[in-house]
C-alpha positions as CSV (number, residue, x, y, z in Angstrom):
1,X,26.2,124.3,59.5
2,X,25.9,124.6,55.6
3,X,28.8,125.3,53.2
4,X,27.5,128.9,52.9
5,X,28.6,132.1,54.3
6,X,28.1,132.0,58.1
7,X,27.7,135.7,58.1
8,X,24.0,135.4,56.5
9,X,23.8,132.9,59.3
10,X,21.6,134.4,62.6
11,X,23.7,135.0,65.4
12,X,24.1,131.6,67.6
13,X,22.7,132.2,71.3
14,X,25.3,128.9,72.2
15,X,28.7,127.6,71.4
16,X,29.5,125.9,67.8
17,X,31.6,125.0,65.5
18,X,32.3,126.9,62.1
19,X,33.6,124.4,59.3
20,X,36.5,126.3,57.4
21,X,37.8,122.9,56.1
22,X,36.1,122.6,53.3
23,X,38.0,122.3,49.5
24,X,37.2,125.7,48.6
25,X,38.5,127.0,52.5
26,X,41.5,124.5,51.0
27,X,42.3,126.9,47.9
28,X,42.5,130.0,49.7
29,X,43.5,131.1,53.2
30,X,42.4,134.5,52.9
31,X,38.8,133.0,52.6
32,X,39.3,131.1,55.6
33,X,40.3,134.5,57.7
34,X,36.9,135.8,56.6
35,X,34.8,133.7,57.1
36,X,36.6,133.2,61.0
37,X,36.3,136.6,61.4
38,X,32.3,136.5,60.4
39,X,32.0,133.1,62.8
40,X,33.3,135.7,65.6
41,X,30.6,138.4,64.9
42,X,27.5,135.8,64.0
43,X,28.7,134.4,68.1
44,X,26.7,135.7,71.0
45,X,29.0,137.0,73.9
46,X,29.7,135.1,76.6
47,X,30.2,131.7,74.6
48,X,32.7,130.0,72.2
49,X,32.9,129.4,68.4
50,X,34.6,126.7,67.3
51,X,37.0,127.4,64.2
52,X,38.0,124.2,62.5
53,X,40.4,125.0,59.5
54,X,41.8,123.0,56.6
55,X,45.2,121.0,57.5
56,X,47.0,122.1,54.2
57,X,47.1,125.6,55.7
58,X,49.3,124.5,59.1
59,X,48.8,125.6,62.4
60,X,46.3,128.2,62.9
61,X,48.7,130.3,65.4
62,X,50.8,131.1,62.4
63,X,48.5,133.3,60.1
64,X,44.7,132.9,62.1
65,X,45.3,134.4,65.6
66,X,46.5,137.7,64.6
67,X,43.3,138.6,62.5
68,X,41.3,137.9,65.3
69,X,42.7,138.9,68.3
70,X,42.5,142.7,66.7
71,X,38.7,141.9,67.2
72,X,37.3,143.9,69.8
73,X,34.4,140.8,70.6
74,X,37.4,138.7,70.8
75,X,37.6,137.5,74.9
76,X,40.3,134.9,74.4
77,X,41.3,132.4,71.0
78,X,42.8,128.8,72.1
79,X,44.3,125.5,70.0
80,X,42.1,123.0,70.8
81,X,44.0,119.6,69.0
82,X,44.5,118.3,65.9
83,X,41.6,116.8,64.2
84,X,41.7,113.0,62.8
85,X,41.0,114.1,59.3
86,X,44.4,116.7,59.3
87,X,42.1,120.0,59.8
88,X,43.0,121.8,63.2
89,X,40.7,123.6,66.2
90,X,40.9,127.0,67.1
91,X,38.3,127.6,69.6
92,X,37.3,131.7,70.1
93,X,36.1,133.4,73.1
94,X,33.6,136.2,72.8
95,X,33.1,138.8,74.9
């Protein structure tokens, strides 16, 4: 996945991950949100995105998991772990 908007991506027919760790995902949180939010949509149902989000924002539970559990596609959202670099691993469900 590029550094560009996954919502122009096409909608992915198997699980992935969706890099929101990026300087600019750094700088602003409510970027990050988006662009999880567009991950969700741009996921097939039945299979699994995986969010992974910049370290200086904390825990993803604290201001990620609210936005999109009010997602209707939304089946399930877990913490994976704590990457090596600091970024953390939400990984979303989609029904």
């Amino acid at each position: 996945m590029t550094d560009s908007d996954v919502a122009t991506e096409p909608v992915h027919e198997s699980s992935w991950s969706a890099n929101l760790e990026t300087e600019r995902h750094a700088a602003d949180q409510d970027l990050v949100v988006t662009e999880a939010r567009d991950a969700v949509h741009a996921t097939r149902a039945g299979v699994h995105v995986n969010l992974v989000t910049h370290g200086d924002h904390g825990d993803p539970r604290e201001y990620l998991w609210e936005p999109l559990a009010s997602l209707d596609r939304v089946e399930r959202v877990e913490y994976v772990d704590r990457c090596g670099c600091g970024g953390h691993v939400t990984r979303v469900h989609v029904a």
